[in-house]
N, CA, C, O and CB atoms as a CASP TS submission, in Angstrom:
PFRMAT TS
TARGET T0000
AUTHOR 0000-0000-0000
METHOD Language model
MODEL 1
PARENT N/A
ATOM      1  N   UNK     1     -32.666  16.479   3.994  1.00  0.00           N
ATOM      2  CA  UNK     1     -32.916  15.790   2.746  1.00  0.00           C
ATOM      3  C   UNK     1     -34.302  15.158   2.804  1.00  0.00           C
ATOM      4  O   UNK     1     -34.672  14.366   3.670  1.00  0.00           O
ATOM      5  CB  UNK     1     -31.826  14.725   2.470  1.00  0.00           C
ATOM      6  N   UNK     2     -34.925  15.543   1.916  1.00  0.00           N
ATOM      7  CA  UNK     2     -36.488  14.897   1.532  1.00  0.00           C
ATOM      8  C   UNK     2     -37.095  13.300   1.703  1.00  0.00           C
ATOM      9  O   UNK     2     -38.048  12.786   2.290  1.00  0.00           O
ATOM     10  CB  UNK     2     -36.626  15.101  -0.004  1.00  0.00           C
ATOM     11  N   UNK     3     -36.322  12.976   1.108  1.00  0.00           N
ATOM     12  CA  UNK     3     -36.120  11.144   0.739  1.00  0.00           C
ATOM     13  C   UNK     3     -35.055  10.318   1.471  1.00  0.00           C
ATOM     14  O   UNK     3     -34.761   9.180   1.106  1.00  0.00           O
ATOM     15  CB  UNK     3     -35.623  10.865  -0.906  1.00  0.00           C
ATOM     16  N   UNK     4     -34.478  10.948   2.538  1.00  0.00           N
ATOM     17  CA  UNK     4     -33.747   9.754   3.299  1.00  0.00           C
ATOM     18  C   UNK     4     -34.499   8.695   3.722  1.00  0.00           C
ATOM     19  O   UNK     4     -33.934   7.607   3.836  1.00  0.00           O
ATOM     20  CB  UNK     4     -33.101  10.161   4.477  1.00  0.00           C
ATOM     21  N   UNK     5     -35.732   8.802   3.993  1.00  0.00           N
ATOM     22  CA  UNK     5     -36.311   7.351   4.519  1.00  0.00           C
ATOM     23  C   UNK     5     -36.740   6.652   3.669  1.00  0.00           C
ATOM     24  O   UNK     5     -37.135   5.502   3.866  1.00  0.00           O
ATOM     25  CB  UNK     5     -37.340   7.323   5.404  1.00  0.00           C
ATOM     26  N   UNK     6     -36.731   7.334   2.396  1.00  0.00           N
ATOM     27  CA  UNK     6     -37.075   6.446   1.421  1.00  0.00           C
ATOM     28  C   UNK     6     -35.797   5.550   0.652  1.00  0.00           C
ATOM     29  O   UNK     6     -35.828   4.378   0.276  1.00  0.00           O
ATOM     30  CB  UNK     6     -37.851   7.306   0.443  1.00  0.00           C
ATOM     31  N   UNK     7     -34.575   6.635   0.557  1.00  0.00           N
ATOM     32  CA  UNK     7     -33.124   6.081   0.170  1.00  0.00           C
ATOM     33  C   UNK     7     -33.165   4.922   1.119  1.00  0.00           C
ATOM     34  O   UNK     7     -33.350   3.813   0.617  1.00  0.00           O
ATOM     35  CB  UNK     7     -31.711   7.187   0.431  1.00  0.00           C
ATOM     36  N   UNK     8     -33.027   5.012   2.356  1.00  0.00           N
ATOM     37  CA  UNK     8     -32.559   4.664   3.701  1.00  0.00           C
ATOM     38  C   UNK     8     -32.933   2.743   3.380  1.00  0.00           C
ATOM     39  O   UNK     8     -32.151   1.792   3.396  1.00  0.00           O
ATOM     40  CB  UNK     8     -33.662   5.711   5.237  1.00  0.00           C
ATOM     41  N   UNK     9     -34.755   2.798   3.057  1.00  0.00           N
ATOM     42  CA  UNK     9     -35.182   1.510   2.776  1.00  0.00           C
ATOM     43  C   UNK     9     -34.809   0.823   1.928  1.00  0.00           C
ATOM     44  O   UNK     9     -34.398  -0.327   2.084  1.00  0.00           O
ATOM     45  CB  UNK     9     -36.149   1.423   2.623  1.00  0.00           C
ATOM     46  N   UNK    10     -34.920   1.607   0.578  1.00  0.00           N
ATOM     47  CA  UNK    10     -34.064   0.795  -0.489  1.00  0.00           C
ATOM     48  C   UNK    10     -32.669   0.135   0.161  1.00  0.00           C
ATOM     49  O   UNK    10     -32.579  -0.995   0.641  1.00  0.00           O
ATOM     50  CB  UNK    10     -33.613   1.883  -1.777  1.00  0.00           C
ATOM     51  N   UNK    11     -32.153   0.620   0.107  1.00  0.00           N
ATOM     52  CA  UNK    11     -30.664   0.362   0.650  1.00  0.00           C
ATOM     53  C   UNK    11     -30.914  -0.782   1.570  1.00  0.00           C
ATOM     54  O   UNK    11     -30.590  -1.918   1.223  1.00  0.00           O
ATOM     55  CB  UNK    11     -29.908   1.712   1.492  1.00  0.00           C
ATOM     56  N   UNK    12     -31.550  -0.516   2.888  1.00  0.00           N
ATOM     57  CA  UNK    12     -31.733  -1.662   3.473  1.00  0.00           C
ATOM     58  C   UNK    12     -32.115  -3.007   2.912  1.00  0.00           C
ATOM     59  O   UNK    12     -31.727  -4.113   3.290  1.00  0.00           O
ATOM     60  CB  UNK    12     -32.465  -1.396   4.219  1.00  0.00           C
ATOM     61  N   UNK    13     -32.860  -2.736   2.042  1.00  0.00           N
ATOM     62  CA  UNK    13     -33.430  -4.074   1.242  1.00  0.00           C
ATOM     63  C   UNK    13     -32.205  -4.626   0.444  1.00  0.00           C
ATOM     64  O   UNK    13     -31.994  -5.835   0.530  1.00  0.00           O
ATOM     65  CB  UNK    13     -34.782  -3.700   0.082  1.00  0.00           C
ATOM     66  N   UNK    14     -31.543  -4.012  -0.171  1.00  0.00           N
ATOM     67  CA  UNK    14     -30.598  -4.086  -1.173  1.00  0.00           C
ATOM     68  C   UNK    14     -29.079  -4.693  -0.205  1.00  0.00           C
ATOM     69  O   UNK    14     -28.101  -5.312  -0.623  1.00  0.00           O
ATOM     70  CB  UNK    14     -30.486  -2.380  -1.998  1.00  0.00           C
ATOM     71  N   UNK    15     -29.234  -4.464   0.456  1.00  0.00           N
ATOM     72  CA  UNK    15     -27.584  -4.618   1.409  1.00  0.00           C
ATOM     73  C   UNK    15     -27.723  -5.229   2.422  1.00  0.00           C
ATOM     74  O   UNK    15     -26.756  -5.915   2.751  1.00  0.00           O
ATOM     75  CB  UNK    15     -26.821  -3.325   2.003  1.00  0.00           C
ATOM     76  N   UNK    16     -28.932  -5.244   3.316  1.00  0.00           N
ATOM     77  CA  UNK    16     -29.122  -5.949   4.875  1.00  0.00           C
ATOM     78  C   UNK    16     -28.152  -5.001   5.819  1.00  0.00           C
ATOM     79  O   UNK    16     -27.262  -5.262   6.628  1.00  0.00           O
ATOM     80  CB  UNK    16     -28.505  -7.848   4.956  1.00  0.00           C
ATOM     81  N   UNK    17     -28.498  -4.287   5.536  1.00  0.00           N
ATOM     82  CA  UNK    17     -27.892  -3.051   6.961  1.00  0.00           C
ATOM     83  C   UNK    17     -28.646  -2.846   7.746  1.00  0.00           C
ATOM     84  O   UNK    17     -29.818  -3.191   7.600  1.00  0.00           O
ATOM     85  CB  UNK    17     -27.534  -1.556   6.731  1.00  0.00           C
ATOM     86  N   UNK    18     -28.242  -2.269   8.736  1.00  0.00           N
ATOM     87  CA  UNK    18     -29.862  -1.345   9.503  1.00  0.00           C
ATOM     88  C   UNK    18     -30.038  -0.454   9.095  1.00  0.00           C
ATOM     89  O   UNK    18     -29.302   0.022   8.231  1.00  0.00           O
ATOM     90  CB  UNK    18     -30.069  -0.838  10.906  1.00  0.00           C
ATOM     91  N   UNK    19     -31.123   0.153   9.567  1.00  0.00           N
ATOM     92  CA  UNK    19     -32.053   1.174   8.994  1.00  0.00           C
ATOM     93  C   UNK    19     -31.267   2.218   9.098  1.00  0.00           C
ATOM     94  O   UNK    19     -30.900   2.861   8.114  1.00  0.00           O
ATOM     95  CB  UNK    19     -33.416   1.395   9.647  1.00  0.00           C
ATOM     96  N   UNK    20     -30.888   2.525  10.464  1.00  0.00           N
ATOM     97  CA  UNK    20     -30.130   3.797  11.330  1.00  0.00           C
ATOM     98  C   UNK    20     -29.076   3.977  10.755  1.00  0.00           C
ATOM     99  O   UNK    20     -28.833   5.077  10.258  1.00  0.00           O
ATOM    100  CB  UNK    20     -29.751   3.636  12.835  1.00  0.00           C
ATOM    101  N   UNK    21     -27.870   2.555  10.656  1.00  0.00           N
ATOM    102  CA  UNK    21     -27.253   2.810   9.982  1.00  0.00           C
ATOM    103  C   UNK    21     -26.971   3.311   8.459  1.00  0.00           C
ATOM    104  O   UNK    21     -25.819   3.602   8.136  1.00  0.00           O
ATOM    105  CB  UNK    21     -27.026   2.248  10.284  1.00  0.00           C
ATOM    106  N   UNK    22     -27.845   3.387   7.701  1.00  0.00           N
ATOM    107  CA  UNK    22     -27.950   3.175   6.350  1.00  0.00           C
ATOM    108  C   UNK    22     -28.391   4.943   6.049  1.00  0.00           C
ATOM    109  O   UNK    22     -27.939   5.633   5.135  1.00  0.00           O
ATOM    110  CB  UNK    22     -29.201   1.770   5.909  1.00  0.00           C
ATOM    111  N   UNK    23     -29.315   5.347   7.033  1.00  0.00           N
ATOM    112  CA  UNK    23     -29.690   6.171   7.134  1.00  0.00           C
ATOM    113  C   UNK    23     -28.482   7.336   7.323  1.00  0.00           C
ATOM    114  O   UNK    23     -28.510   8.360   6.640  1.00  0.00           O
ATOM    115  CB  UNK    23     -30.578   5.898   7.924  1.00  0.00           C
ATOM    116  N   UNK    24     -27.264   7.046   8.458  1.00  0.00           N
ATOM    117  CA  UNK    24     -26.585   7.538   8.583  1.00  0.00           C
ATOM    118  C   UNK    24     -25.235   7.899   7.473  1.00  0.00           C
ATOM    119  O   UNK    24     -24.328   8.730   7.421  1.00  0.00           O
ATOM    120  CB  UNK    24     -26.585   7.083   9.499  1.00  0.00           C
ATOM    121  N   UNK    25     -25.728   6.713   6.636  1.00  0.00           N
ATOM    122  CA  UNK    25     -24.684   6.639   5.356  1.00  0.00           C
ATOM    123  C   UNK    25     -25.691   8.088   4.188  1.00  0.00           C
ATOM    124  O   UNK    25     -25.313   9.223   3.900  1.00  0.00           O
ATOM    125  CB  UNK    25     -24.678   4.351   4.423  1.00  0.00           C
ATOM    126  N   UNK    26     -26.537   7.611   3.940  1.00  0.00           N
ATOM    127  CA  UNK    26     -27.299   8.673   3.673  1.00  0.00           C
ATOM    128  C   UNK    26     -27.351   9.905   3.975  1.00  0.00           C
ATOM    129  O   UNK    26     -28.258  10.279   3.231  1.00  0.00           O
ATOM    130  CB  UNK    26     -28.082   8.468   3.872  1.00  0.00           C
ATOM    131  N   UNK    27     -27.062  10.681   4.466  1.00  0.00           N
ATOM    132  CA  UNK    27     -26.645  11.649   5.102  1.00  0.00           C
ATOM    133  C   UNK    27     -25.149  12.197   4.806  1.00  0.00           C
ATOM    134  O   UNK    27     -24.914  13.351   4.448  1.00  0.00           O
ATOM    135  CB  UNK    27     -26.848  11.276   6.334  1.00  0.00           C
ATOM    136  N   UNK    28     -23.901  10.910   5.068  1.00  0.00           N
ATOM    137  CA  UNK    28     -23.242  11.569   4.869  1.00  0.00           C
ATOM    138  C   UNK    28     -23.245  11.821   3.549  1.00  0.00           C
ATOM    139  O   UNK    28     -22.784  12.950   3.380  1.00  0.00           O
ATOM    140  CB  UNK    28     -22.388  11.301   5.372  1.00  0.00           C
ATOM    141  N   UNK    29     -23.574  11.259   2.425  1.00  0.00           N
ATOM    142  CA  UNK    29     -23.508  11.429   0.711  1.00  0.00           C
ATOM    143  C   UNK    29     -24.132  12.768   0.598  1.00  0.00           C
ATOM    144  O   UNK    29     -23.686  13.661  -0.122  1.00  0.00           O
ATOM    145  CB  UNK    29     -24.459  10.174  -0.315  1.00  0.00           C
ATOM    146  N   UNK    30     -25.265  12.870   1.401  1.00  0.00           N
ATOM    147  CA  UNK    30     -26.008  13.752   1.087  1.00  0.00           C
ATOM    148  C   UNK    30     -24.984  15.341   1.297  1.00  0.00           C
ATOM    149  O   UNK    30     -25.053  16.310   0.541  1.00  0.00           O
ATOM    150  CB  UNK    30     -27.383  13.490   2.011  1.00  0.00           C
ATOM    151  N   UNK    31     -23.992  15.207   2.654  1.00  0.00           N
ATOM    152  CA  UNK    31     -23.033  15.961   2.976  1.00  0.00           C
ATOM    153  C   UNK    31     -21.954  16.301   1.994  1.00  0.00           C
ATOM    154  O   UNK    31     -21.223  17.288   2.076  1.00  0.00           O
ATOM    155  CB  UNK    31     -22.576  15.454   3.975  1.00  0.00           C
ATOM    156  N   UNK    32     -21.931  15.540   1.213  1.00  0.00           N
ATOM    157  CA  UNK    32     -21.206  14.956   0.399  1.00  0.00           C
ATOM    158  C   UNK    32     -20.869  15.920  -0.798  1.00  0.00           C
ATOM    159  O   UNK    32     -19.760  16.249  -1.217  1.00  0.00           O
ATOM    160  CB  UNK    32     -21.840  13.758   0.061  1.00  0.00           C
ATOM    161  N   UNK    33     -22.225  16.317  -1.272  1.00  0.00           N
ATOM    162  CA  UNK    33     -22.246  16.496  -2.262  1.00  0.00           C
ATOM    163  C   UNK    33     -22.884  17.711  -2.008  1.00  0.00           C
ATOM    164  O   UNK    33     -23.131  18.425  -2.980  1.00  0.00           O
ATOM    165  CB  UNK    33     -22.640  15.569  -3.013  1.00  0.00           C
ATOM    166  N   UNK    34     -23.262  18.160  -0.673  1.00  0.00           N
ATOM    167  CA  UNK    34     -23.610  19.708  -0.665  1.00  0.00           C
ATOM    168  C   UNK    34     -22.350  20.448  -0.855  1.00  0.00           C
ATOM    169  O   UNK    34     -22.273  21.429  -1.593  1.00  0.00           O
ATOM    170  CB  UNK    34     -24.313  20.219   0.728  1.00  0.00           C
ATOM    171  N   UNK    35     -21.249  19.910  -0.100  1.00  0.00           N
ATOM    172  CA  UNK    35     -20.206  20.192   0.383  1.00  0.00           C
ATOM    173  C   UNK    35     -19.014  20.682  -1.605  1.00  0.00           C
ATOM    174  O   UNK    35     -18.228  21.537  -2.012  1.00  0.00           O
ATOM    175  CB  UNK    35     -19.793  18.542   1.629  1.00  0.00           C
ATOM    176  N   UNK    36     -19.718  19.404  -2.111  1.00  0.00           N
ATOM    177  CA  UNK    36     -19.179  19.678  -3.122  1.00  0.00           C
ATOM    178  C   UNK    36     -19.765  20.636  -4.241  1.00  0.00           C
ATOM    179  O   UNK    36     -19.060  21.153  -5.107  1.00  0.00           O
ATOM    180  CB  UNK    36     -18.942  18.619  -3.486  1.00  0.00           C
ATOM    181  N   UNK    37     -21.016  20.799  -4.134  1.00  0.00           N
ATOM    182  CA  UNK    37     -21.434  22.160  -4.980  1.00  0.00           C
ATOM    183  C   UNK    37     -21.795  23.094  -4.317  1.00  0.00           C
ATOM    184  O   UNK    37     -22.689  23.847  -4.702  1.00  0.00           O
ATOM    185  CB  UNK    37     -22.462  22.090  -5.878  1.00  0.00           C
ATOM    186  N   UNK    38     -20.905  23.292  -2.703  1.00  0.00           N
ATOM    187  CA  UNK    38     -20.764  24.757  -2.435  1.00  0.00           C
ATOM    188  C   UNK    38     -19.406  24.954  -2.881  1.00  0.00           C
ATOM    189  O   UNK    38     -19.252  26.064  -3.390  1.00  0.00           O
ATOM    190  CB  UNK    38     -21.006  25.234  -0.900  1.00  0.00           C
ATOM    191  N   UNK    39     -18.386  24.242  -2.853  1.00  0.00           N
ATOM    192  CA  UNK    39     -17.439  24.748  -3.386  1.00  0.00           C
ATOM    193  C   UNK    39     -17.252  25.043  -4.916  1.00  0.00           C
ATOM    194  O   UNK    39     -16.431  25.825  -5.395  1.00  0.00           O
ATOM    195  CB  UNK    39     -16.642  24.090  -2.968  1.00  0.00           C
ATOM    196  N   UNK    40     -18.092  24.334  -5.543  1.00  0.00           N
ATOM    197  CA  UNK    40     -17.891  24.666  -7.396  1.00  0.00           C
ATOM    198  C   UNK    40     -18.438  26.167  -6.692  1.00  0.00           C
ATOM    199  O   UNK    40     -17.323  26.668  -6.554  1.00  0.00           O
ATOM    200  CB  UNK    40     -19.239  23.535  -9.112  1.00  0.00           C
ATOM    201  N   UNK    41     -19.247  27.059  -6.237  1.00  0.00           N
ATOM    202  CA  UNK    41     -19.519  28.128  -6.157  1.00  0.00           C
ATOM    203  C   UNK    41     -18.026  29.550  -6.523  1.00  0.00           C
ATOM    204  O   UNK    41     -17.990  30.692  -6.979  1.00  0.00           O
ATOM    205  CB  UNK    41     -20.186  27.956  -4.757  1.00  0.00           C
ATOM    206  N   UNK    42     -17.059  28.563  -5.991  1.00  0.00           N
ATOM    207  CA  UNK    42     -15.570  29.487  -5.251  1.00  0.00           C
ATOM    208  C   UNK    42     -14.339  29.575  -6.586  1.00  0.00           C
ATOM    209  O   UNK    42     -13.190  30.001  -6.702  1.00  0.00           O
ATOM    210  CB  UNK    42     -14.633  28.275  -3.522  1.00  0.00           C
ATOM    211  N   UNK    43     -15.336  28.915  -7.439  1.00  0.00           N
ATOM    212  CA  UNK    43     -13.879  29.048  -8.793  1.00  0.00           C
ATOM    213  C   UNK    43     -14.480  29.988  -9.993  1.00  0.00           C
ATOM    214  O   UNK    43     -14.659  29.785 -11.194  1.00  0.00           O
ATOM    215  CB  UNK    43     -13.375  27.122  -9.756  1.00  0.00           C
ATOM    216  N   UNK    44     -14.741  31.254  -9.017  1.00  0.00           N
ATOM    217  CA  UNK    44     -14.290  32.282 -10.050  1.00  0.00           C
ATOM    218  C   UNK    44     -13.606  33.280 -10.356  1.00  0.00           C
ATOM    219  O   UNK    44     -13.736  34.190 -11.175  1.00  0.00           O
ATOM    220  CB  UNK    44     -14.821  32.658 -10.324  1.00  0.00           C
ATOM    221  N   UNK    45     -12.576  32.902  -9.319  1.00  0.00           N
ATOM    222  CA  UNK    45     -11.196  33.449  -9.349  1.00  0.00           C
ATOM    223  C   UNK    45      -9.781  32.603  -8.947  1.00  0.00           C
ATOM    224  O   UNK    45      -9.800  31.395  -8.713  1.00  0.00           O
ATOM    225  CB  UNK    45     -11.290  34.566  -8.453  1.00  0.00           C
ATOM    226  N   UNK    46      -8.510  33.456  -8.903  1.00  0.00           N
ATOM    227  CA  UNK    46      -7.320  32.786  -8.189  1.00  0.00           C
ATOM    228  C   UNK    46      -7.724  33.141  -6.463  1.00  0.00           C
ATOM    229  O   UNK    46      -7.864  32.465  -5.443  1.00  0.00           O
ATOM    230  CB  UNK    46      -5.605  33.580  -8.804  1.00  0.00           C
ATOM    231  N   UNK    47      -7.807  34.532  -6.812  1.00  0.00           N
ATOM    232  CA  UNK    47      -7.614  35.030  -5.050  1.00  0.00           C
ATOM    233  C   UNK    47      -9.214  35.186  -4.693  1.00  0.00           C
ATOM    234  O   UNK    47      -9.963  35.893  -5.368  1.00  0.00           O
ATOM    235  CB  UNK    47      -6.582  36.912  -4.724  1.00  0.00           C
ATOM    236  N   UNK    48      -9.665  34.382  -3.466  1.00  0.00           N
ATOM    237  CA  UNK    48     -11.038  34.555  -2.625  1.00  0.00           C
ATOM    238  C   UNK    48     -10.748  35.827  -1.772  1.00  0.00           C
ATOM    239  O   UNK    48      -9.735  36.004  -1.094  1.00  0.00           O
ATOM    240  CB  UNK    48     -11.438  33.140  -1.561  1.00  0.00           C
ATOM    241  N   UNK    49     -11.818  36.703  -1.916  1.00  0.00           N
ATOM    242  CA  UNK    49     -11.690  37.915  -0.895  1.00  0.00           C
ATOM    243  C   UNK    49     -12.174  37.071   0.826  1.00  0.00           C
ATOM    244  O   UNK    49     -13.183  36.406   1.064  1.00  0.00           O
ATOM    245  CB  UNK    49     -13.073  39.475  -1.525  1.00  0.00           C
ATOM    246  N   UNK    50     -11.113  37.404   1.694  1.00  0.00           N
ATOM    247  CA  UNK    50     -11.586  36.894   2.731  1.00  0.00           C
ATOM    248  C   UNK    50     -12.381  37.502   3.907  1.00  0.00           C
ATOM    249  O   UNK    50     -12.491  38.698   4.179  1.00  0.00           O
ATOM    250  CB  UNK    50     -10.709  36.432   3.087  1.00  0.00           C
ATOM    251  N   UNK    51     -12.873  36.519   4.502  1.00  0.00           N
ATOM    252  CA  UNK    51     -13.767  37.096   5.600  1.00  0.00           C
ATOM    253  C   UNK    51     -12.689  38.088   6.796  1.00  0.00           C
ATOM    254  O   UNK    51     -13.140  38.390   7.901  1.00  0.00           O
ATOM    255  CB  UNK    51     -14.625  35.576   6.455  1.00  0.00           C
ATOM    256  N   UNK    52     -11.788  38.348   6.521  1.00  0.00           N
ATOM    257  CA  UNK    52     -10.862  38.474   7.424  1.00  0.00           C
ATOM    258  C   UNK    52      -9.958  39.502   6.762  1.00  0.00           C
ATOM    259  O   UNK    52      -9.239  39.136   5.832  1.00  0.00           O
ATOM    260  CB  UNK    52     -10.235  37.157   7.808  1.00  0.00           C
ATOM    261  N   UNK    53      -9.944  40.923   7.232  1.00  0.00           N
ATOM    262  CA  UNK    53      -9.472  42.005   6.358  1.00  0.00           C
ATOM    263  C   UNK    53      -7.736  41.697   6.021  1.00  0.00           C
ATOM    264  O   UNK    53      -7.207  41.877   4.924  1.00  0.00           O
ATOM    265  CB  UNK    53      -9.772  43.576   7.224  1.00  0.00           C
ATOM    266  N   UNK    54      -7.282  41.366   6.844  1.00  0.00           N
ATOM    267  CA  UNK    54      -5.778  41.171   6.658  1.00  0.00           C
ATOM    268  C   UNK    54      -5.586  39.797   6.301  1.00  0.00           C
ATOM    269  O   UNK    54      -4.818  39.108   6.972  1.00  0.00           O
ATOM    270  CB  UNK    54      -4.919  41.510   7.928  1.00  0.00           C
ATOM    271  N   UNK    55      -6.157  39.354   5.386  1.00  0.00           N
ATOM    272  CA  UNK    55      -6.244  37.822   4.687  1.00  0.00           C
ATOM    273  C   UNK    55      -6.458  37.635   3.241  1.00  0.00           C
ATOM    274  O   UNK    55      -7.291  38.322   2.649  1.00  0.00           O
ATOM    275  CB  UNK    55      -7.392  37.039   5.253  1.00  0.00           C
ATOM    276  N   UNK    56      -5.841  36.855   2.718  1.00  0.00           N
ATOM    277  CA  UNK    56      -6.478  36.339   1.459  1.00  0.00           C
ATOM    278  C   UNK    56      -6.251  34.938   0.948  1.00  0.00           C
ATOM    279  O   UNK    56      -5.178  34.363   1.126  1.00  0.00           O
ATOM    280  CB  UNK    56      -6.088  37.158   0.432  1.00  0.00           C
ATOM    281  N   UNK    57      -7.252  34.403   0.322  1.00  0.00           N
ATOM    282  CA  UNK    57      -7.326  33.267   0.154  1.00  0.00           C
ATOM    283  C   UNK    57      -7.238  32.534  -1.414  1.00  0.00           C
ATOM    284  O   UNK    57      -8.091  32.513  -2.301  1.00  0.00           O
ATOM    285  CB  UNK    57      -8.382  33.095   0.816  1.00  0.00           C
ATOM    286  N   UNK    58      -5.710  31.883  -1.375  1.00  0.00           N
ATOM    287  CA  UNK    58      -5.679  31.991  -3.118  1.00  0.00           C
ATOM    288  C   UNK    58      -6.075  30.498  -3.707  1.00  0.00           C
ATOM    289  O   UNK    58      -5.982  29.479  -3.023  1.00  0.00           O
ATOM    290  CB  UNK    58      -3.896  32.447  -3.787  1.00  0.00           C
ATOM    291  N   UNK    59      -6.520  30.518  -5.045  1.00  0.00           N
ATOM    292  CA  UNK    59      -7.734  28.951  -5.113  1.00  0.00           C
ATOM    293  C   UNK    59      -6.263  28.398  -6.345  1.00  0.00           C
ATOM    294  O   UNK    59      -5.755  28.929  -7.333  1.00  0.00           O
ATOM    295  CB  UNK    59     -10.323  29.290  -6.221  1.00  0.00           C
ATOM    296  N   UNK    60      -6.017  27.055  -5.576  1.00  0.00           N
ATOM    297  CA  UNK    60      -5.256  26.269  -6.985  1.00  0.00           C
ATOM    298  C   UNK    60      -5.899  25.074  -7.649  1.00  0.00           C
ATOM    299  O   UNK    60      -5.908  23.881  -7.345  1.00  0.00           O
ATOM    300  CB  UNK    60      -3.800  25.648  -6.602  1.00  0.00           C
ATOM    301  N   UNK    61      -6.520  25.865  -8.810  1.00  0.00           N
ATOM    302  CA  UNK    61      -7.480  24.887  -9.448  1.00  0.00           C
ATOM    303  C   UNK    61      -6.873  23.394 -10.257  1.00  0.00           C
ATOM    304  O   UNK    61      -6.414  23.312 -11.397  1.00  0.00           O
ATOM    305  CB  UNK    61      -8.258  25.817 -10.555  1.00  0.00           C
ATOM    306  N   UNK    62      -7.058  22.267  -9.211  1.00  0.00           N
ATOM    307  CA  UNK    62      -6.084  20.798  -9.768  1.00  0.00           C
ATOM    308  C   UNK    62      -7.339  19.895 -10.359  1.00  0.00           C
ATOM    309  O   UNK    62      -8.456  20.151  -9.909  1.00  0.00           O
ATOM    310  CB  UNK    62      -5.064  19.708  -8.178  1.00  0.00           C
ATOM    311  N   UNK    63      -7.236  19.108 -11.104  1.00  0.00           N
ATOM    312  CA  UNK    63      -7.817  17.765 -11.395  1.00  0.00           C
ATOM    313  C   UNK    63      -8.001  17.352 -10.174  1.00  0.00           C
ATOM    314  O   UNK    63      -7.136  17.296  -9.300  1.00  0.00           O
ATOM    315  CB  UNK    63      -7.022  16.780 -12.217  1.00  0.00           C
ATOM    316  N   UNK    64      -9.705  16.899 -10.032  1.00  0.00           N
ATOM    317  CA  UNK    64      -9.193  15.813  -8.479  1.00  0.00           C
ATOM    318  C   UNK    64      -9.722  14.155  -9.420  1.00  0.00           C
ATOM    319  O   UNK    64     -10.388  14.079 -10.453  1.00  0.00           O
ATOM    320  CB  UNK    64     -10.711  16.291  -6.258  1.00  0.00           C
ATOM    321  N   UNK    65      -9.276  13.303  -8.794  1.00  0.00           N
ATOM    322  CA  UNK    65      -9.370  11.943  -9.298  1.00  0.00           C
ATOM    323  C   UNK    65     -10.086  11.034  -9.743  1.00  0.00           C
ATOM    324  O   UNK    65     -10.226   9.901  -9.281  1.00  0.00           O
ATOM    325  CB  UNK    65      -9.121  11.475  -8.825  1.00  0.00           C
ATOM    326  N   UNK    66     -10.790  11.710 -11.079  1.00  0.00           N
ATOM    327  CA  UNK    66     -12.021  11.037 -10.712  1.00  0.00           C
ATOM    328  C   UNK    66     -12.272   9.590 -10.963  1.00  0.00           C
ATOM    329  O   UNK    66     -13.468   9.340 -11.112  1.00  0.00           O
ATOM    330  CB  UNK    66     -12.993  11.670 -11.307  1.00  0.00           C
ATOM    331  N   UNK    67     -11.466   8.568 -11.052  1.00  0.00           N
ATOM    332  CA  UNK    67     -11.476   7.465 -10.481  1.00  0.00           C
ATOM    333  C   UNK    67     -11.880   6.685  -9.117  1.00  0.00           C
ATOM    334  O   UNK    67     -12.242   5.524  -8.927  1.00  0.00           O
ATOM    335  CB  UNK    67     -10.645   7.387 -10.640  1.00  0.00           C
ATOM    336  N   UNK    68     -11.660   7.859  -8.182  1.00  0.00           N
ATOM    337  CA  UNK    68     -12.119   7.297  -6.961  1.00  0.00           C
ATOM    338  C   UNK    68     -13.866   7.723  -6.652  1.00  0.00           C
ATOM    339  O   UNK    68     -14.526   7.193  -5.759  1.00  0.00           O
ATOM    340  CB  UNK    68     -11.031   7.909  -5.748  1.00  0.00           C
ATOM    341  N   UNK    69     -14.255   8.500  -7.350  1.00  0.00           N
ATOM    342  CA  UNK    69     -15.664   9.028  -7.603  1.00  0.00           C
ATOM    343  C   UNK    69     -16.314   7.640  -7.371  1.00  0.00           C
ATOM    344  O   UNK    69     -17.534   7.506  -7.463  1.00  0.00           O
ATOM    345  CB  UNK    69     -15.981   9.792  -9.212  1.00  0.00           C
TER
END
């Protein structure tokens, strides 16, 4: 990520964390949200063809909560 040291400071200023730590929070969001628009990639079907010939992988598309967002 481009701007973690720049996120990283704000934050520090804003909260009184450490750097490292803050940094490390940074990161995971950043994980966060890769994690979550590789999976919007996977809903364009029920069944995922799998990496694995004698496999298949079926998608059950639910509401997730977005209250806790």
């Amino acid at each position: 990520m481009a701007n973690k040291e720049e996120l990283g400071q704000l934050i520090t200023l804003e909260q009184g964390k450490p750097l490292k730590e803050v940094i490390g929070v940074v990161n995971y969001g950043a994980a966060f949200i890769e994690y979550s628009a590789e999976e919007a990639k996977r809903v364009y079907g029920d069944i995922i063809p799998s990496p694995l010939a004698d496999r298949r992988l079926l998608v059950l598309k639910q509401v997730w909560n977005k209250a806790c967002w």
